[in-house]
C-alpha positions, 0 to 999 in steps of 0.5 A, a space after each residue: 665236100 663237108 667231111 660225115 663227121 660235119 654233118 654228124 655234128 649238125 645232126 646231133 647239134 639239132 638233136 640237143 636242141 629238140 630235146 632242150 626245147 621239148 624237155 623246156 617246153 613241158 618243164 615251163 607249162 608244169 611250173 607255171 601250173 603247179 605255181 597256180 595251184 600253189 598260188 590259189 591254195 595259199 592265198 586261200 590259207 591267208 585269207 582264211 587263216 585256216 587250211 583244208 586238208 586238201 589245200 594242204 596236200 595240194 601245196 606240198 605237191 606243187 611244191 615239190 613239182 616246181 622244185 622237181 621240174 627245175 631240177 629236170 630242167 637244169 639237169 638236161 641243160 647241163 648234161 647237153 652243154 657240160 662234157 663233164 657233168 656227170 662227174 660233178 659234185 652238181 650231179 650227184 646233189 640234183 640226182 638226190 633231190 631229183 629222187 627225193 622230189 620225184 618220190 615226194 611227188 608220187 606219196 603226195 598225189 597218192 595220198 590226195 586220191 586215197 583222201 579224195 576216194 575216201 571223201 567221195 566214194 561210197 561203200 558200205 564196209 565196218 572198214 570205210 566208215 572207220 576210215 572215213 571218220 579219221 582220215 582228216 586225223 591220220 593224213 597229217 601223220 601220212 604226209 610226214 611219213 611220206 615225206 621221211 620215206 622218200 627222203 631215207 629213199 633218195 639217199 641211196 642215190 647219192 653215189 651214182 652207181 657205174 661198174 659194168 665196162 661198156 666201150 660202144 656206147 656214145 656219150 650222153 653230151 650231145 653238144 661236144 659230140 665225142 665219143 668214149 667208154 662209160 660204165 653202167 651199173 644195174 643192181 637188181 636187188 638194189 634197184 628192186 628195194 629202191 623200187 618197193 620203198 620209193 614207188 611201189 607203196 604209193 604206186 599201189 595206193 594210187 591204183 588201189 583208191 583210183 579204181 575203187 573210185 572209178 568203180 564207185 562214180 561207175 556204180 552210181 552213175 548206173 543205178 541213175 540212168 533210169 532217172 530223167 530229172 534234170 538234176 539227175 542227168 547232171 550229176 550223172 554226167 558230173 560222174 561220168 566226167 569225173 570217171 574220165 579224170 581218174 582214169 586220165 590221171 591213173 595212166 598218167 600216174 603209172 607210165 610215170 612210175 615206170 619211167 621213173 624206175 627205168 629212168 633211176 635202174 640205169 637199165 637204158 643209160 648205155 642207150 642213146 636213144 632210150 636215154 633220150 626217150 626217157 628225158 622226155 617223158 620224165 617231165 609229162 606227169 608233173 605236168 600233166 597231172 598238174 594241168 588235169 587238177 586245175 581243169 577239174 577244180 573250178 577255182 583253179 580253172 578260173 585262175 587259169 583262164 584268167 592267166 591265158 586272158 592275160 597273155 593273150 592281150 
């Protein structure tokens, strides 16, 4: 008879192989999308040897979403496979720039809704209008600072941070299936400014401009339900479109923020299970978010298309 030690080990063999295959899967389908965004806006730049505030944002955002997924991905195959990675000098740099990727992603997709808001919404206030009229000017010094930000942020993160003594918690190396001590700290005031630097400015900027928007799409779409003309009824359903994009995009922005916070807080990392839910999740934003954007440009959906017209020959 196979002693329960074997079977544990065959179960949790399967299990890293799951994670790795899911945890790969999203990696692979947010690369390749933001590498088209990347792709497509670039050439653009060449082509018209000229840039568009938009393309700008939208090339650095894909950027760090490539470098980010990468990270993710190399992280989780060398945690399931290296009984002594979180020791490494390795794992403290890609804890940095996993930080320092992940804020970068999070001021560039808010700063592309506050742009896209500002360009589309309409309110008659003193305040819009001057916003309105200088945003192209500011968003250039928005990107930098967003940028110095996340940076000045992400050093925190460069000395991991264990001091709480825990002796019943399973490793987190599923593959050597041992089990052992390991500490966890969780600085509440550490991770409160963290939280507030890093997240909470372009978390609320995010959810500030996307209701607006979805509030301002709202409003129009109303005061055109009485119209039947034919132009009028497609540019309601244009809104309604757009309305249902914002919204997909607001929850996909802030259950990412929220992982993230509990993902950097080290508030589940003596938890197996929790640990493992969160490796998942981290990586459905890039994607899904990266996945939404070309779905709702029409240039980029072309080059989708065209890239699954490819794969399917």
């Amino acid at each position: 008879m196979a002693e329960p030690r074997n079977y544990w080990k065959q179960d949790m063999l399967s299990l890293s192989i799951l994670i790795l295959t899911l945890v790969a899967t999203e990696c692979t389908i947010g690369i390749i999308a933001s590498g088209i965004i990347m792709a497509v806006n670039a050439v653009s730049w060449i082509q018209k040897k000229a840039v568009s505030i938009t393309a700008r944002i939208l090339l650095l955002l894909s950027v760090s979403r490539i470098g980010l997924q990468s990270i993710i991905l190399i992280e989780t195959t060398s945690s399931i496979f290296n009984d002594s990675f979180y020791n490494s000098v390795l794992y403290r740099v890609l804890n940095v720039n996993f930080v320092f990727l992940n804020y970068c992603s999070l001021w560039f997709a808010a700063l592309l809704s506050l742009f896209h808001f500002v360009k589309v919404a309409n309110f008659s206030y003193p305040l819009f209008f001057k916003l309105k009229w200088r945003i192209s000017e500011l968003m250039p010094w928005l990107l930098g600072l967003s940028v110095f930000i996340s940076f000045s942020s992400s050093m925190f993160f460069s000395n991991p941070m264990y001091t709480v003594y825990n002796n019943s918690s399973l490793s987190i190396n599923t593959c050597n299936f041992t089990m052992k001590p390991y500490s966890t700290e969780t600085n509440v005031v550490n991770v409160s400014f963290l939280f507030s630097l890093g997240i909470l400015p372009p978390l609320t900027m995010f959810i500030a401009t996307a209701t607006l928007l979805i509030f301002s799409l709202r409003r129009h779409t109303l005061n055109m339900r009485n119209s039947s003309t034919a132009s009028k009824n497609a540019l309601t359903e244009a809104h309604m479109q757009a309305i249902k994009e914002t919204s997909c995009f607001l929850f996909l922005y802030i259950l990412n923020a929220a992982v993230l916070f509990l993902s950097t807080s080290n508030i589940f990392h003596a938890s197996l299970f929790w640990s493992i839910v969160l490796r998942i999740i981290l990586p459905v934003y890039p994607a899904g978010h990266s996945v939404l954007l070309i779905q709702s440009n029409p240039g980029l959906r072309r080059t989708w298309k065209q890239l699954q017209a490819q794969f399917h020959q």
